[in-house]
Structures are given as C-alpha cells and as structure tokens.
N, C-alpha and C positions, 0 to 999 in steps of 0.2 A: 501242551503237555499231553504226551499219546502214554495208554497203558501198555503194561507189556503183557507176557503169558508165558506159561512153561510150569517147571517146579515149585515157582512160586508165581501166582497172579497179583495182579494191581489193578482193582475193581474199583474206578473215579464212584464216589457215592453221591446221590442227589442234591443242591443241584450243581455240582462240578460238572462239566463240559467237558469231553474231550473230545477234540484239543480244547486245550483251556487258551481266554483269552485276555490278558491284564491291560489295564492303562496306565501308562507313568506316574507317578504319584496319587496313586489311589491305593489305599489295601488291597493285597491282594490272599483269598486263600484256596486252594486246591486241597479235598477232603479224599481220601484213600482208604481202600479197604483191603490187607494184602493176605493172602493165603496160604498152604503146602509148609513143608517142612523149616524152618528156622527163618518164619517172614519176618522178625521180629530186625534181622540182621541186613541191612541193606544201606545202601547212601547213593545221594545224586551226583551226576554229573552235569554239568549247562545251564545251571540255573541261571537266572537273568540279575545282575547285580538288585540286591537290595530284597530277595527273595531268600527262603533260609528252610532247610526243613527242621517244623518244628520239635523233631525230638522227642514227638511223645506220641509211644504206642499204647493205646486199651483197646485189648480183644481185639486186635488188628489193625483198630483205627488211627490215621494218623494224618498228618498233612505237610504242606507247603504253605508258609507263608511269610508276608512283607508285602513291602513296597515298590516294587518297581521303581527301579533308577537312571538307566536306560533301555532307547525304545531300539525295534529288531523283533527279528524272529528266531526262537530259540528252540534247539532239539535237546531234551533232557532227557538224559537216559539216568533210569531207576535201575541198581545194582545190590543183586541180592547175594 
C-alpha cells in the first residue's frame, strides 16, 4: 500500500509500513491519516480480496482492514 499527495495527503500512521505488507490469512490492518480539503470523501481501488476499508473516519483517522484471501502483489490506489 503506497501513500499518495496533493490536495489531499494519505499519512500511513505508526506502525503501518509503507508499502504495507499482509499474509494470507492473518489480520491484516493499514492505519491512515488523510488531510486538505473534503479528506473525509475518498474510496479504494485494488484492494486484495478479503481486505475492506473500514469506513470509519475520526479527525482523519481511518484504515484498511481484513484478511487476505489471496496472495499477489497489489497497487491500490486511494481516491479522493
């Protein structure tokens, strides 16, 4: 999972990696920090089946998560 930048930022928060790296059936969750004008409004594309975002913004914060369901390398782009 790579951040992006611009009008709105996508700030991975500690200790989220980026890139982030899952294992197939293990929890996985990616924590986010997003910024600028109307960050509140955004959705993913690429996520890895069995991964999900979870829908919930406070003061910025929000994430990704699940379980990996299958394995691969995935580009997800964050869309604000």
């Amino acid at each position: 999972m790579h951040s992006v930048t611009g009008a709105t930022s996508i700030i991975p928060i500690s200790p989220s990696e980026n890139p982030a790296t899952a294992t197939v059936g293990e929890q996985f969750t990616w924590v986010f920090r997003t910024t600028g004008e109307k960050a509140e409004d955004y959705s993913f594309s690429g996520l890895p089946p069995g991964v999900e975002d979870s829908g919930v913004v406070t003061s910025g914060i929000s994430s990704v998560t699940g379980t990996p369901t299958e394995a691969g390398e995935y580009t997800v782009a964050i869309i604000g």
